[in-house]
N, C-alpha and C positions, 0 to 999 in steps of 0.2 A: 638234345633231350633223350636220346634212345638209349644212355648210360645212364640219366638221372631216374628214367623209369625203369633199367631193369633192377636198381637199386632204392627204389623206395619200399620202406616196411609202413610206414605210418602217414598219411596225408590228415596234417591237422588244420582248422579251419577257425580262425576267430575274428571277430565285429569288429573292425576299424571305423574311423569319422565315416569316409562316403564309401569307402568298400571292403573286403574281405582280405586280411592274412594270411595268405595258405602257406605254410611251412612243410618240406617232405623231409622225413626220416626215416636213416636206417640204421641198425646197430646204436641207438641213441645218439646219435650224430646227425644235423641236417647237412643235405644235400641239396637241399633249393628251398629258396626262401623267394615269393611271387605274390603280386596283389591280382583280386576275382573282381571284374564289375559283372552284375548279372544285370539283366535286361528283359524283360515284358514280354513274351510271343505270345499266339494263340493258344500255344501245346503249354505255358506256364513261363516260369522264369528258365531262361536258359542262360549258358556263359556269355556275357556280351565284349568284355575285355580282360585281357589276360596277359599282366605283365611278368615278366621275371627279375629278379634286382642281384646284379652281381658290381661287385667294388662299387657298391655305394649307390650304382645308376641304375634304373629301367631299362629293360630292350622286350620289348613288343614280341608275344607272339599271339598264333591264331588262337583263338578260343578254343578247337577242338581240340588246343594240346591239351587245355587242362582236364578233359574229359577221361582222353589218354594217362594223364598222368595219375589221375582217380582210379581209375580202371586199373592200371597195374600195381596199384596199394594194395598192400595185405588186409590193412585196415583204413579206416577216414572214421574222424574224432571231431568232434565240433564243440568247441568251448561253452561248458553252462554262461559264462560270463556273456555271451552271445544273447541279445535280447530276444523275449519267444518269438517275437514276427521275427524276426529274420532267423531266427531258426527254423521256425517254417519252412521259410523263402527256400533257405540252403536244403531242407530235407526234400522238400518238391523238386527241386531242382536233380538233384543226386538222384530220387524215384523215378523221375523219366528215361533216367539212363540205366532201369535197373541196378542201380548203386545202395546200397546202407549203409548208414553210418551211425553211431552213438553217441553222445551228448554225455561230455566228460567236462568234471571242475577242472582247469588249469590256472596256475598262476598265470594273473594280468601282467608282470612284469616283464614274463617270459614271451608273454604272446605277442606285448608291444615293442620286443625287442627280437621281434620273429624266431622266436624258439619254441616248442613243443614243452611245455613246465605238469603234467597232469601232476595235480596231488589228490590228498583223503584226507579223509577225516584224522588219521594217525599220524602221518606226516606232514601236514602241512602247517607252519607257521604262522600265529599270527603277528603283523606289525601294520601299526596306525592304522586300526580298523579294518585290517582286508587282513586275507590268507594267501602267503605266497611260499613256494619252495622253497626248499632248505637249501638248494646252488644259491637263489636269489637272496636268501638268510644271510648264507655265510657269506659274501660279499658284501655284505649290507654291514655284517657282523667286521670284515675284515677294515673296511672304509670306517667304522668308529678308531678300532684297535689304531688303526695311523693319527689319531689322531691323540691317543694318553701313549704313543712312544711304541718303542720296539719288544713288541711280546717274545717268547721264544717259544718252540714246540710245545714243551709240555704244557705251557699257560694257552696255548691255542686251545690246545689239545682239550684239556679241559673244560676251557669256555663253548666249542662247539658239545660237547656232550651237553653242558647243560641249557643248550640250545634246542637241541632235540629232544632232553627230555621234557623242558619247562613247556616246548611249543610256544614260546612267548619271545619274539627279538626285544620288544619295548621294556620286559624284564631283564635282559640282560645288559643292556644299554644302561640301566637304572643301576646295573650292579658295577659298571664302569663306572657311574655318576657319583663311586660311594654311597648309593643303596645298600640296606641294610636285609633283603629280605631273606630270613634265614633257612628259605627252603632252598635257596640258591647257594648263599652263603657255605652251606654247611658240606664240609667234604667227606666226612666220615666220622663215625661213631669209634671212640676204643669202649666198648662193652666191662661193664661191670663185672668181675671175677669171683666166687670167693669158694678156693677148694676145700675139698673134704676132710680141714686136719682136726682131731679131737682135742678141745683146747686140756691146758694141763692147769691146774687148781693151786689157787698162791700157798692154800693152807696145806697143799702136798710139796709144796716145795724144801729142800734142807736148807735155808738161810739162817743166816742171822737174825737172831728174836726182834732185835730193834726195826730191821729192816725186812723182815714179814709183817711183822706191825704194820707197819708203813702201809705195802702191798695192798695188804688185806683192808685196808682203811680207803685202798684208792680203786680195788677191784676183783673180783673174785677168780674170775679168770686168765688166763694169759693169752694174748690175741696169735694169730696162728703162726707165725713167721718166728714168735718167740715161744710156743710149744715143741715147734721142730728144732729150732736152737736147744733148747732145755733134753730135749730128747734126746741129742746127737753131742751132748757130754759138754755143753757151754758150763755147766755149774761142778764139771774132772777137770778143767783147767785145760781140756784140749783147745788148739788154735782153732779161728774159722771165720770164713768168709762169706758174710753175710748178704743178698742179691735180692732185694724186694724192693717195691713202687715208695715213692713219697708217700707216706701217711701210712704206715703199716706197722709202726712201731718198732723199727731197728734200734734204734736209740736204746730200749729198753733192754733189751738183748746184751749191750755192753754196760749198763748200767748195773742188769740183776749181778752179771760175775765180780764188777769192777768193785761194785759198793760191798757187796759179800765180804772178797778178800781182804778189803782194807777195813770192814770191823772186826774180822777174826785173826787178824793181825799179820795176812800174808803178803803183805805190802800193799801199796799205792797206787791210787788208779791214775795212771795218765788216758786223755780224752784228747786228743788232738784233730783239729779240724785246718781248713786252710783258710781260713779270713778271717782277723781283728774282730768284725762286725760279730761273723757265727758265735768265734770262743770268746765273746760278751756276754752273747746272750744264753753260750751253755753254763759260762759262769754263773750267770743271773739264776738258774735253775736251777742247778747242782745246791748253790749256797740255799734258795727257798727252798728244794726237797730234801738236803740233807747236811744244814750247815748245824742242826740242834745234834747230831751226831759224831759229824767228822768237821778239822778242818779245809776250808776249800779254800783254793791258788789262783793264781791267773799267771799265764806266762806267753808274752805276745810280743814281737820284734817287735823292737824301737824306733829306730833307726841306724845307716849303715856306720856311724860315729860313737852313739852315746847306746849306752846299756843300763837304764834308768832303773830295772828291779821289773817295771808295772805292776806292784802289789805282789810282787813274786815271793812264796815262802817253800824253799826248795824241802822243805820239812814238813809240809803240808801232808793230808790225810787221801786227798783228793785236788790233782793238778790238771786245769782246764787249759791249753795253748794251742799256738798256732806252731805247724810244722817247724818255722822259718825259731819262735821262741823256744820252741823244746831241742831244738840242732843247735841253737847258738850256745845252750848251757850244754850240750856235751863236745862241743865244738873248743868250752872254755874250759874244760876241765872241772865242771859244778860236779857236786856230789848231791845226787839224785835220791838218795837212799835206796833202800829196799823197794824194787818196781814191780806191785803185783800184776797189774793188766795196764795193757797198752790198746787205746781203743783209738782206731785209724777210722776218723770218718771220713766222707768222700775220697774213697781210696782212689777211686775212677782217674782221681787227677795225677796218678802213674805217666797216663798218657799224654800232658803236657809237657810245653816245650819244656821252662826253665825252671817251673816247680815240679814238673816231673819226674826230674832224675833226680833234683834233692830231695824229695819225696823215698825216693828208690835206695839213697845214700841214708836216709836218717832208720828209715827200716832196718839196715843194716846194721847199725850204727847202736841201733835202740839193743837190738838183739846180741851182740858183742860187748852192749855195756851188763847187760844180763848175763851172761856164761861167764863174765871177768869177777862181777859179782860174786856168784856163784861160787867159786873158787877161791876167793879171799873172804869168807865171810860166812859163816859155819851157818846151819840153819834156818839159811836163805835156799827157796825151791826153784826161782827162775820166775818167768813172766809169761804170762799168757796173752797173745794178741790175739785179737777181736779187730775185723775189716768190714767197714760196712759202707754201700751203697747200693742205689737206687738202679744203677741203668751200667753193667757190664755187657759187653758184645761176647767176648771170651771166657764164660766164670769156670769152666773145668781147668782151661791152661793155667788161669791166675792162681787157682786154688794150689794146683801143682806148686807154682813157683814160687808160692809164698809157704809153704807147707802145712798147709790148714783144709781141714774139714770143710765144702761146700755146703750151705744152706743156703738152697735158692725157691725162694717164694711170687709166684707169678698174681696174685692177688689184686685187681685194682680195687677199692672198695666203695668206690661211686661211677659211673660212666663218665666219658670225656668227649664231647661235642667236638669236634676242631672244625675250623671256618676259614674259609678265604675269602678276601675280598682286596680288591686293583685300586690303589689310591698312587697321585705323586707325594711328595711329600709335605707341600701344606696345603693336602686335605686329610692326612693323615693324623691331625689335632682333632679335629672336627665328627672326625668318624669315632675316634676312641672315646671321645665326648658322649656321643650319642647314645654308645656301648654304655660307657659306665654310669649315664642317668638309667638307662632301661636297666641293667644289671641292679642298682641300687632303692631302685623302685617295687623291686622284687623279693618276696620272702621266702623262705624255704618249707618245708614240713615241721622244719623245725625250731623255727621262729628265728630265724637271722637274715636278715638282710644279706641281698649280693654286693660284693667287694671285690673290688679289681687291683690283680699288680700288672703294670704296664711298664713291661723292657724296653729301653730305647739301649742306643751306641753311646752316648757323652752324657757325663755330667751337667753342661748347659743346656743338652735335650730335655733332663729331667727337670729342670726347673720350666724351660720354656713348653713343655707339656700340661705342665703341674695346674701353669697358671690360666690353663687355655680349659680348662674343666670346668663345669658351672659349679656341680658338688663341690662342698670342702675336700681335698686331695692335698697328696703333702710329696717332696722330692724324698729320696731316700737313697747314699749314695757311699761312698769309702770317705769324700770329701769331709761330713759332715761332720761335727763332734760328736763324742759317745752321748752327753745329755741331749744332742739335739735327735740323734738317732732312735733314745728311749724313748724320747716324749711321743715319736712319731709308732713306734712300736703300742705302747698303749694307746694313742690314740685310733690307731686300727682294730685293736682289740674290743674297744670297749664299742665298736663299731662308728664313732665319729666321725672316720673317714670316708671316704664312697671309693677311693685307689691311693696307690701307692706309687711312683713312678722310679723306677729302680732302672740300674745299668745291669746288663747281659752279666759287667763281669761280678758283679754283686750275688748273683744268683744263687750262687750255693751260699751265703750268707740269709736270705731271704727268708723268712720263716713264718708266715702271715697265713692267717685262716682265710684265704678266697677262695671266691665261686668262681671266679673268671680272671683270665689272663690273656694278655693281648702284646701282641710282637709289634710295636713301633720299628721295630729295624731287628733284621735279621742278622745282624752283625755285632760282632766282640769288638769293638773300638774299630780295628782298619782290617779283622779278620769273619770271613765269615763262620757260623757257630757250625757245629760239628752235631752228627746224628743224637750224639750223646747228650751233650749240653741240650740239644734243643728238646730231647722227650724231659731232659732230670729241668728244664726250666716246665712248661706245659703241665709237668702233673702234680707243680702246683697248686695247679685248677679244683678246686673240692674237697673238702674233708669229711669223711664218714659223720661224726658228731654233728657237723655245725649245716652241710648241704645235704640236698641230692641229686644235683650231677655237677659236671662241672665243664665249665666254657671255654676254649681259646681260638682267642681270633688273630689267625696273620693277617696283619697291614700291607699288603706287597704292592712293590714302586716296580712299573713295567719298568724294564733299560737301567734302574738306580743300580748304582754301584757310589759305594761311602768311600776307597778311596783310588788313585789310577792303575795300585798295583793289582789290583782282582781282576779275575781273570774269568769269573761270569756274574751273572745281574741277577735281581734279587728274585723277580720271578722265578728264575731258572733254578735258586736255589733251593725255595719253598717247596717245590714240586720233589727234590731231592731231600727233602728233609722227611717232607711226608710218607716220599715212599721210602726213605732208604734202611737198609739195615745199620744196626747199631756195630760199631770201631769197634775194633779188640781195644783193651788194654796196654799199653808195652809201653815201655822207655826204650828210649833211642838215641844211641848215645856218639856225639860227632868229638871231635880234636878237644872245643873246650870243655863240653861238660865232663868227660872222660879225666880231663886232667884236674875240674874240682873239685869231684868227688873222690878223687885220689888221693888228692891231698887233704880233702876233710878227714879220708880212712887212715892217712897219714898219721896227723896232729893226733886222732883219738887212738891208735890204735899201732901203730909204730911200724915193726917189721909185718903184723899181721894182716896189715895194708892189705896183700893180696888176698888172705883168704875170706876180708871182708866184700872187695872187688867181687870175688867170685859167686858168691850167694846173691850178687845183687836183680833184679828181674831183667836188666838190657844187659847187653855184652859188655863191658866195658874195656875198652881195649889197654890195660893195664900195662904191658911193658912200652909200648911207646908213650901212654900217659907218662910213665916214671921219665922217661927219657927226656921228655920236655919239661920237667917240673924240674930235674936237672942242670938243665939248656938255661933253666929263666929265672935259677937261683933261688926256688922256693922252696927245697930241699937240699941237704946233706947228707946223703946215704940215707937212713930211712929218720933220718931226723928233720923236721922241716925247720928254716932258717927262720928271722924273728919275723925275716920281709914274707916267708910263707904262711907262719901263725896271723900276721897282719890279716893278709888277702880271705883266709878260709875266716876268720874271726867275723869279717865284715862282708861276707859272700860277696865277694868281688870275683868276677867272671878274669880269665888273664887280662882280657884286655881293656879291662876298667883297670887293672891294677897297674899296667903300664901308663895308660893317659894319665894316671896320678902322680907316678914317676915321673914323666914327664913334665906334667905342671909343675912339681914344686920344683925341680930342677930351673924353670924356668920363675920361680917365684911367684909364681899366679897366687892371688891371695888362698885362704882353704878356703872360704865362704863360696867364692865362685867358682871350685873343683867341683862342690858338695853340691853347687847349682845345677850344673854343667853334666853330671853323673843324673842328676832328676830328672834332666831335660832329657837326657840320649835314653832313660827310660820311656820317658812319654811319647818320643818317638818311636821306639821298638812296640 
């Protein structure tokens, strides 16, 4: 005992069944844990048994230790949870030894587990009914978490903060449970924006009479992202890359130059986007805003065999396609006419794997079909590209290497709610159920009901989502056909739907007035989404006109991981999404894409291969490209052989072009080549 008293700071004292817990601490740590019987004399209650309990047992000592062991406490604490007679008891008892002691709230848990727990009123927790420490919390809190799967740090992390700030365990238990409560739920605010730019007047603008008509018929002003565009020479023909939120009007920006030039006859607007779905429905626009003036195209890969036209009129006024449809006709040698503007949307997608560098190849591509132009064809000026997206990491580097003017616009023009909440995944139907009746029950300022797009990973998630909503909801997918795809467009519009259930990789196709967006899975088919994807999907969420804020809720599966090659779980990623900063931009270019975009620079562009390589935005490592494009018989000096026109004609990567080789050599029929090529995509 003579080490446990010169080491006690704190003698704490609480009400057991027939007797007293005394617990001694120092440095927050016990050093003896002992039960008190008190006993009756004439001078009052004094100690009458006094045990000590180490590994589990009792061992008896004299009653005057525990006097001693009081005596050498800095302090003695007697639990409020102590009923007032026997608080009494103990304070008479301590008074005849000249001792004082105060009467502190402790957690019951702590004390029935002989430990020293004081809390307040600020720290202390409550669960089922009582108030207990935040140690007792979090274990309480840690003993749920084993039971929905393996959290990781940051999701711990998390969940105790809003442990201590809720003061509520039974709240957070509920928010494990798929509880909805949004003071929990909610992790942060992105703040409504809108800087200082003096808007520019459409009736100030030098357009074309037809197409100020227009303007002026739809607004008097130009919203701010497209004043600083207007200001910084969008309407001189200079290049530029455009960096503002979803809903901010970039579209407009290559529309005022693109529609200009091609009524005053300085050529053609190309609008290129990357997904079938989008250049439908910019078709769809283009032709209602401006088909009573120009003719409007469409140009959208087919497939990797047939080259059906799709309403294609390479003599159109105004051509809407998709990267992969506007590469394949100069891929074929189409004659494009005169190309006033080139309008890159979602340029961001630089940064992918395999539409990436084609991406990076057809920029090239576009820009050498212009300066060849240029050259044979008297009284043609060239083409002005226009790049526009939402969510750049790097916009000074890009601008450099694309050699264009930056316009970068930080505007959001409604707030953005973002919400977590811990589902596995079938309770993850049920909760976005619940989101989208409450979302749809709700109206705005501005008379519209809230409307949800909910991202899931598969096509058969989207259906089996779809069907799991009470509201009418509809799937929305690449699967679908174009009519089935409209009818579901207008039916969102015209507000019929209450969501939308759409795939990750749909997303830049997406184009829905919601209030609310919800992450059914954090993942691109068998990849997790990228800082990028995941803010350009979320701001989604609200549109100036139609809301006034706007909502997204991540669904996160503690431990889930969609497929065995990933290498962390979905909690862990959310947390990283949340926090992380936004990816540069870049292509990256390995053995094969190097070699087919070489050969794309090839077929268009001959000996000048290299110097279209060289302007591209990734390295492209051009003489070993050549050297294998040599090696595998897809060139002849800088001529490519009929077997390399094949390959580049039908974007065949090398080694899709060999398994083909391969097959017909072996006679496989072509139906089950053309299978066999779909499938090794679906599994990539």
């Amino acid at each position: 005992m003579s080490q446990q008293l010169a080491e006690v700071e704190t003698l704490f004292l609480h009400e057991s069944r027939s007797d007293y817990t005394v617990v001694a601490n120092r440095d927050g740590n016990r050093v003896l844990r002992g039960r008190l019987e008190l006993k009756e004399t004439s001078a009052g209650p004094r100690p009458g048994k006094f045990r000590v309990i180490r590994d589990g047992e009792d061992h008896p000592r004299q009653p005057d230790e525990f006097v001693d062991l009081a005596r050498a406490a800095d302090r003695i604490r007697i639990s409020e949870q102590t009923s007032p007679e026997n608080r009494a008891r103990l304070k008479e008892m301590l008074d005849g030894y000249q001792l004082e002691a105060t009467a502190v709230r402790t957690c019951r848990r702590c004390a029935s587990d002989g430990r020293y727990g004081p809390i307040t009123s600020e720290d202390a927790i409550e669960h089922n009914g009582e108030l207990i420490c935040r140690d007792c919390a979090r274990r309480e809190l840690e003993r749920e978490l084993s039971y929905k799967g393996e959290f990781t740090g940051a999701a711990e992390e998390r969940l105790e903060e809003l442990l201590y700030e809720s003061g509520d365990l039974d709240r957070i238990v509920s928010l494990l449970q798929g509880g909805l409560d949004p003071d929990l739920t909610k992790y942060d605010e992105v703040s409504a924006n809108v800087d200082d730019v003096s808007p520019v007047r459409t009736e100030d603008l030098d357009l074309h009479p037809d197409l100020s008509a227009k303007l002026q018929g739809r607004f008097e002003e130009l919203l701010p992202v497209q004043s600083l565009s207007v200001r910084n020479g969008l309407l001189d023909g200079d290049d530029q890359l455009v960096v503002s939120a979803t809903a901010t009007g970039k579209t407009l920006v290559g529309e005022l130059t693109g529609i200009d030039r091609a009524l005053k006859g300085d050529g053609k607007l190309l609008f290129l986007v990357p997904l079938v779905a989008l250049a439908n429905q910019k078709h769809e626009d283009f032709e209602d805003r401006y088909g009573d003036l120009l003719d409007v195209s469409i140009r959208v890969g087919s497939s990797r065999v047939n080259d059906d036209g799709n309403r294609f009129d390479p003599h159109a006024d105004v051509i809407v396609g998709t990267y992969e449809g506007i590469d394949h006709a100069l891929r074929t040698g189409k004659d494009l006419g005169d190309v006033g503007t080139v309008v890159i949307d979602e340029v961001h997608t630089l940064k992918e794997g395999e539409r990436g560098h084609r991406l990076d190849g057809l920029i090239s591509r576009l820009k050498y079909y212009s300066e060849n132009r240029m050259e044979t064809h008297s009284g043609y000026d060239g083409t002005q590209f226009v790049y526009l997206s939402a969510t750049v990491g790097n916009p000074e580097w890009l601008a450099k290497k694309l050699r264009a003017t930056l316009i970068e616009y930080e505007e959001r023009p409604v707030p953005i709610e973002r919400h977590v909440t811990f589902a596995d995944s079938r309770e993850k139907a049920q909760i976005a159920d619940k989101l989208v009746k409450r979302e749809f029950d709700t109206k705005s300022s501005k008379g519209y009901r809230g409307q949800t797009i909910i991202f899931t990973n598969s096509r058969r998630r989207c259906h089996e989502i779809s069907r799991k909503l009470r509201y009418d909801s509809a799937p929305y997918h690449a699967g679908l056909d174009y009519g089935r795809r409209k009818k579901v467009e207008r039916q969102f519009g015209n507000q019929d739907l209450s969501a939308v259930v759409t795939t990750a990789a749909l997303a830049a196709g997406v184009d829905f007035p919601a209030s609310q967006v919800i992450f059914d899975s954090l993942a691109m088919g068998i990849e997790w989404l990228s800082v990028q994807e995941f803010s350009q999907m979320l701001g989604r969420a609200g549109r100036p006109d139609y809301h006034d804020r706007g909502r997204v809720y991540l669904l996160v599966e503690p431990d889930g991981v969609y497929h065995g090659s990933m290498d962390r779980t979905e909690d862990e990623v959310a947390f990283t999404l949340l926090k992380g900063e936004m990816e540069d931009v870049a292509t990256h270019y390995d053995e094969t894409a190097g070699a087919e975009e070489t050969l794309a620079n090839v077929v268009v562009a001959g000996k000048k291969a290299k110097r279209l390589n060289d302007r591209m935005i990734g390295e492209v490592p051009t003489k070993h490209a050549l050297g294998k494009l040599l090696e595998w018989n897809f060139i002849d000096g800088f001529e490519p052989t009929p077997l390399g026109r094949g390959v580049t004609r039908h974007f065949l990567a090398p080694d899709e072009a060999f398994f083909i080789l391969d097959s017909v050599r072996k006679g496989t029929d072509p139906y089950d080549i053309v299978a066999d090529l779909e499938r090794r995509d679906d599994e990539e």
